[in-house]
C-alpha positions as CSV (number, residue, x, y, z in Angstrom):
1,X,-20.7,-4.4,-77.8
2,X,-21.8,-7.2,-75.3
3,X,-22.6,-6.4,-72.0
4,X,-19.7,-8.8,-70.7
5,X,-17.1,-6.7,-72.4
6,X,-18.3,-3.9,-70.7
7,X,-18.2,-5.4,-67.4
8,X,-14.9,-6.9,-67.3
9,X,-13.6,-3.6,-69.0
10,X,-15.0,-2.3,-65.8
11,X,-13.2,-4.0,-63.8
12,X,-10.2,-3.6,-64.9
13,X,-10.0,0.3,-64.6
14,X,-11.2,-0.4,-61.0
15,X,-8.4,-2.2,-60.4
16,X,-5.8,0.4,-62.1
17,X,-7.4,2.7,-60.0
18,X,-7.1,0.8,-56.8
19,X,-3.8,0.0,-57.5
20,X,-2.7,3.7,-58.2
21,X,-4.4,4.9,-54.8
22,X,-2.8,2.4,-53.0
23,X,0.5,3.4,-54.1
24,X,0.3,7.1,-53.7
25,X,-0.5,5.9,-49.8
26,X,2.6,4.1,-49.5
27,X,4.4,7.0,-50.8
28,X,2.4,9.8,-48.8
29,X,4.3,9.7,-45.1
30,X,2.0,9.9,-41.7
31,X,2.1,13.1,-40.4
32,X,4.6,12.6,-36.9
33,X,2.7,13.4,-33.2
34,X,3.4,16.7,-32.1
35,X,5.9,17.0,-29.7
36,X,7.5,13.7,-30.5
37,X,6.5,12.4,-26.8
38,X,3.6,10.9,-26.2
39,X,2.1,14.4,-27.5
40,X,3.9,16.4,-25.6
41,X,4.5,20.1,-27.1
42,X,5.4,23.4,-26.5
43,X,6.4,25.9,-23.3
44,X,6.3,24.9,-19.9
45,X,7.2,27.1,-17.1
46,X,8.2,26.2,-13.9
47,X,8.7,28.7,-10.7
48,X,11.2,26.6,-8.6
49,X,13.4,27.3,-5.4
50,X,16.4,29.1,-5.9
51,X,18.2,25.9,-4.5
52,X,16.9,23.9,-7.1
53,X,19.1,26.2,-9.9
54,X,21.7,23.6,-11.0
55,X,19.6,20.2,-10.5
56,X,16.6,21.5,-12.5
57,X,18.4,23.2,-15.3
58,X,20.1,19.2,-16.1
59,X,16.7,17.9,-15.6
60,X,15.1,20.1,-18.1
61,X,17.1,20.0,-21.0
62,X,16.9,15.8,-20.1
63,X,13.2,16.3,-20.4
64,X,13.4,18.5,-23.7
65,X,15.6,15.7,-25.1
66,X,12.7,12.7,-23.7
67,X,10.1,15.1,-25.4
68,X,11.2,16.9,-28.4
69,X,9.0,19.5,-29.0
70,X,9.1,21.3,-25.6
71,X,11.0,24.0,-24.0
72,X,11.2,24.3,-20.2
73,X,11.5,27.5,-19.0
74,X,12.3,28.4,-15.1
75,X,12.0,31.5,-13.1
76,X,14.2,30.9,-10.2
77,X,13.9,32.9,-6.4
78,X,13.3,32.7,-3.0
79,X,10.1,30.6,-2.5
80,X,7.9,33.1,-0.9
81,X,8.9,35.6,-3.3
82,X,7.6,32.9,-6.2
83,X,4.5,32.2,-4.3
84,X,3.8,35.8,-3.8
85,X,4.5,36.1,-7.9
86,X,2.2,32.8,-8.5
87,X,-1.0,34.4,-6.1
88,X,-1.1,38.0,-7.8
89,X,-1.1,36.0,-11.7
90,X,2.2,35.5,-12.7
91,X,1.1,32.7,-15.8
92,X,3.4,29.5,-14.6
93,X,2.6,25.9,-14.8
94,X,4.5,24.3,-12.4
95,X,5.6,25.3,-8.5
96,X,8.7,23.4,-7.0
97,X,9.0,25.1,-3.4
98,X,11.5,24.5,-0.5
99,X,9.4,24.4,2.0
100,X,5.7,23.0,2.9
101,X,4.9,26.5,4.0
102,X,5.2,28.0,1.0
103,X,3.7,26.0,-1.2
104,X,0.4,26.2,1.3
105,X,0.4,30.4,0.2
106,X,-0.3,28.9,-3.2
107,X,-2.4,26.2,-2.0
108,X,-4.6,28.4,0.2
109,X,-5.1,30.8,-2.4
110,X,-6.7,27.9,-5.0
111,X,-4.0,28.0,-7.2
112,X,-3.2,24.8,-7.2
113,X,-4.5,21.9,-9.4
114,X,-4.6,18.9,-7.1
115,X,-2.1,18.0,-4.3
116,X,1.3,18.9,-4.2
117,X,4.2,16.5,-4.1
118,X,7.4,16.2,-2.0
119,X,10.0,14.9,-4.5
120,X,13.0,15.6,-2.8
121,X,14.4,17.1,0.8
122,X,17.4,19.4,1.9
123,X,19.9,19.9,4.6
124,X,21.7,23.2,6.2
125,X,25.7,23.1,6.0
126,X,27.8,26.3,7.2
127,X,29.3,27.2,4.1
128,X,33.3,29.1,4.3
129,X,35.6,30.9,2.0
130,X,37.9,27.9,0.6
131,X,40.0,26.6,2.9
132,X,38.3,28.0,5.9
133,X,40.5,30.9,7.0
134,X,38.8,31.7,10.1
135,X,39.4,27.9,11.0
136,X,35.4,27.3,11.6
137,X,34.3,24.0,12.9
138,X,31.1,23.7,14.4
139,X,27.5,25.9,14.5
140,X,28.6,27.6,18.2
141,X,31.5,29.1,16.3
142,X,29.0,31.6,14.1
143,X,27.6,33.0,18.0
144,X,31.3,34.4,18.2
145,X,30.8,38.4,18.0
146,X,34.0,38.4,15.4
147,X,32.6,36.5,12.7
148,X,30.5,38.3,10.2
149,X,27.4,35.8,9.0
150,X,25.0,35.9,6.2
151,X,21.4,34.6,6.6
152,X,18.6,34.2,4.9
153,X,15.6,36.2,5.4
154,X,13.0,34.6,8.1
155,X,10.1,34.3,5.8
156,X,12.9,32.3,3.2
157,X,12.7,28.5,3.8
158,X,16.6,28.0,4.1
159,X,16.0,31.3,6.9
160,X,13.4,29.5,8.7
161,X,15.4,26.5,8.7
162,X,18.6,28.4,10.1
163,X,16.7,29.5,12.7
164,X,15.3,26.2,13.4
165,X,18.5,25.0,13.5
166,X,20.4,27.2,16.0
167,X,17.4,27.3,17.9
168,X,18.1,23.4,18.5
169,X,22.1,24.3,19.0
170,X,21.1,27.0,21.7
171,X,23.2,29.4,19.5
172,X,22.4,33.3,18.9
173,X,23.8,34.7,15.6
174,X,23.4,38.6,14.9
175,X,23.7,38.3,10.9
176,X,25.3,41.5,9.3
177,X,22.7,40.6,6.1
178,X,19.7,38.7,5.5
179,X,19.1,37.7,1.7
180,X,16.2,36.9,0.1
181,X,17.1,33.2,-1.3
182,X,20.1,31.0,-0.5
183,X,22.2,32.0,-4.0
184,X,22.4,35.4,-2.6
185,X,23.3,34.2,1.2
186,X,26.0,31.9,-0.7
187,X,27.8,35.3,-2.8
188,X,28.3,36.8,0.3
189,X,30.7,33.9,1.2
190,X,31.8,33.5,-2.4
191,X,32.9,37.6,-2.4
192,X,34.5,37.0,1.1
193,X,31.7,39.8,2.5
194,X,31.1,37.4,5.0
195,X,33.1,34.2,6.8
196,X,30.1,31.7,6.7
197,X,26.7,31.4,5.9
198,X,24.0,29.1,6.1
199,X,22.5,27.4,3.0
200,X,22.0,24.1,2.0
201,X,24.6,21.5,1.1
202,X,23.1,21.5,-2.2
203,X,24.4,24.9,-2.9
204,X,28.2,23.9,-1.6
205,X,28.2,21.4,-3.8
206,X,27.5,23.1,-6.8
207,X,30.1,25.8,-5.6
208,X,33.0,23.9,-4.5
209,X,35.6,25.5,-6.6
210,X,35.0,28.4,-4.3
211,X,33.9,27.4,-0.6
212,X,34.0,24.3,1.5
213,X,31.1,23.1,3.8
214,X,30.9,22.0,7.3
215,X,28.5,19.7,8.1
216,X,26.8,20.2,11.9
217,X,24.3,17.6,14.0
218,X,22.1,20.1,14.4
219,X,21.1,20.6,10.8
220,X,18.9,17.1,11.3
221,X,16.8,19.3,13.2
222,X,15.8,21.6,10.5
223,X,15.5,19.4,6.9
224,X,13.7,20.9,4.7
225,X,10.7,19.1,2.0
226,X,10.7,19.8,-1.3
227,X,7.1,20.1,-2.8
228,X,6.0,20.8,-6.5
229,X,3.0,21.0,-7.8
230,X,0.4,21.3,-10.6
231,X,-1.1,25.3,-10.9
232,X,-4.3,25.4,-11.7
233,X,-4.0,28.1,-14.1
234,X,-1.1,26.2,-16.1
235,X,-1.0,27.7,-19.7
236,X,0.2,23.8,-20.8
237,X,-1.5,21.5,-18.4
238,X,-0.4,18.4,-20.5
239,X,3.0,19.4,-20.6
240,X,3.3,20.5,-16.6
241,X,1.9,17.5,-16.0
242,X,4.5,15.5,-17.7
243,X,7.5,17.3,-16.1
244,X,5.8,16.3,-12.9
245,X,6.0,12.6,-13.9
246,X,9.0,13.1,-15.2
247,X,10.3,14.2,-11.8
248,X,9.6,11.0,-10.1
249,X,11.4,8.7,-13.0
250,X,14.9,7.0,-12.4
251,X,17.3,9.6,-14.4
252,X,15.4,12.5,-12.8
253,X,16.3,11.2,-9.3
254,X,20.1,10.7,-10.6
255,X,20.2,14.0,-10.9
256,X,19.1,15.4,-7.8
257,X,21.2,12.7,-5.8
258,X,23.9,13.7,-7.5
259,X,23.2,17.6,-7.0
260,X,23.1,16.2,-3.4
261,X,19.6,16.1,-2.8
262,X,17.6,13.4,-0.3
263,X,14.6,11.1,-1.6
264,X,11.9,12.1,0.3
C-alpha cells in the first residue's frame, strides 16, 4: 500500500470528522444568559416608603418583565421604622425613603453603598370622607376644636412635613391619633374615624373611590424628596443596582407621574 493512499485516506476521515463536529454544533443550542437581562437574576428586596405602595408595585412587575429572571420583593412602612429595620440587619438591597432624614439614619450608620439618590418628590393634601361632609376647605379649618384629625407620627416624614406645614399656616391641630406611616393616617379617613387627615396627594390619588383631596398653599412649604439608595450589605448587588437604573428610565418615571409623583 503506497504511502499516498494512505495519506489521502487520511484526509478524508479528517474531513468526515470535521464535518460531523461541525454539525452536532449547529444542532447543540447556546446556553441563554441568566436572567434574560443583561445578566440580571434572582431576588431583590427593596424597603421603600409606605407612600411609594401603588407606584412601586407597577414598577416592579415592569422591571420583572425588562428582566426575566428576577423577583422584586418590597417591605413597605413608615421610613424610620425601615431605617430602624435596615441599621439592626434586616438583609435588604435597596432603601427608597420619604425623606432626606431618614435615609441619613442608614447613611450614618455605613449601611449604604455609595450616595443616595432623590428620584422623585411629594406634596401634603388634606385628605376627606368622599364628598367632604364636614364641608372642609382650607388648612385653618383642621385648628377647629370639632373636627377630629389624623396625623402622622413626628419622627414619620409625611408627620414632620405636617408639622412643617401648619407651622407655615400659623395653625395648631390637637390630632386624636398619630400613625406610624401615611396608609394608616389615610384608613382613619377611609373608616370615617376621623374627618381629614394629612398625607400626600399620592395617597388620594390612589384612593379616590373613597376620599377627595384639598389642595392648600401651604403644602409648598413642606415637599418632601424622595431618596433611594444602594445598601451596602445588598444580598444581590447586581440586581439592586439595576432597579436603581431602572428607576431613572422613561417608563419608570411614567409611572410615578402618573401615581402623582414630582421629578425631582
Amino acid at each position: 500500500m503506497s504511502s499516498g493512499w494512505i495519506r489521502t485516506a487520511l484526509a478524508a476521515v479528517s474531513l468526515v470528522a470535521a464535518t460531523a463536529l461541525a454539525g452536532c454544533g449547529t444542532d447543540t443550542p447556546k446556553p441563554a444568559a441568566s436572567g434574560g437581562g443583561g445578566g440580571i437574576s434572582g431576588e431583590v428586596t427593596v424597603f421603600a416608603a409606605a407612600s411609594l405602595t401603588e407606584a412601586f408595585t407597577q414598577i416592579g412587575k415592569d422591571f420583572e418583565a425588562a428582566h426575566p429572571g428576577t423577583k422584586v420583593t418590597f417591605n413597605f412602612g413608615g421610613s424610620s421604622g425601615l431605617a430602624t429595620q435596615i441599621t439592626q440587619g434586616a438583609p435588604a438591597d435597596v432603601f427608597a425613603s420619604a425623606s432626606p432624614a431618614t435615609m441619613k439614619t442608614v447613611v450614618d450608620a455605613g449601611d449604604a453603598a455609595g450616595s443616595p439618590v432623590v428620584f422623585a418628590r411629594n406634596q401634603l393634601v388634606i385628605a376627606v370622607p368622599k364628598f367632604n361632609p364636614r364641608g372642609l376647605t382650607e388648612l385653618a379649618n383642621l385648628g377647629r376644636p370639632d373636627v377630629k384629625v389624623a396625623l402622622c407620627a413626628e419622627q414619620v416624614p409625611c408627620g414632620a412635613a405636617a408639622r412643617k406645614a401648619l407651622a407655615a399656616a400659623g395653625v395648631a391641630v390637637t390630632p386624636v391619633t398619630l400613625e406610624q406611616d401615611v396608609k394608616a393616617a389615610l384608613q382613619k379617613v377611609r373608616l370615617g374615624e376621623v374627618d381629614a387627615a394629612l398625607v400626600y396627594r399620592t395617597d388620594t390619588r390612589a384612593s379616590a373611590a373613597d376620599v377627595d383631596s384639598i389642595e392648600f398653599p401651604e403644602s409648598a412649604e413642606a415637599i418632601n424628596d424622595y431618596p433611594v439608595v444602594l445598601l451596602k450589605g445588598a444580598p444581590n448587588k447586581a440586581a439592586a443596582q439595576a432597579f436603581l437604573e431602572y428607576l431613572q428610565t422613561g417608563p419608570a418615571k411614567a409611572v410615578l407621574s402618573a401615581a402623582g409623583f414630582q421629578a425631582p
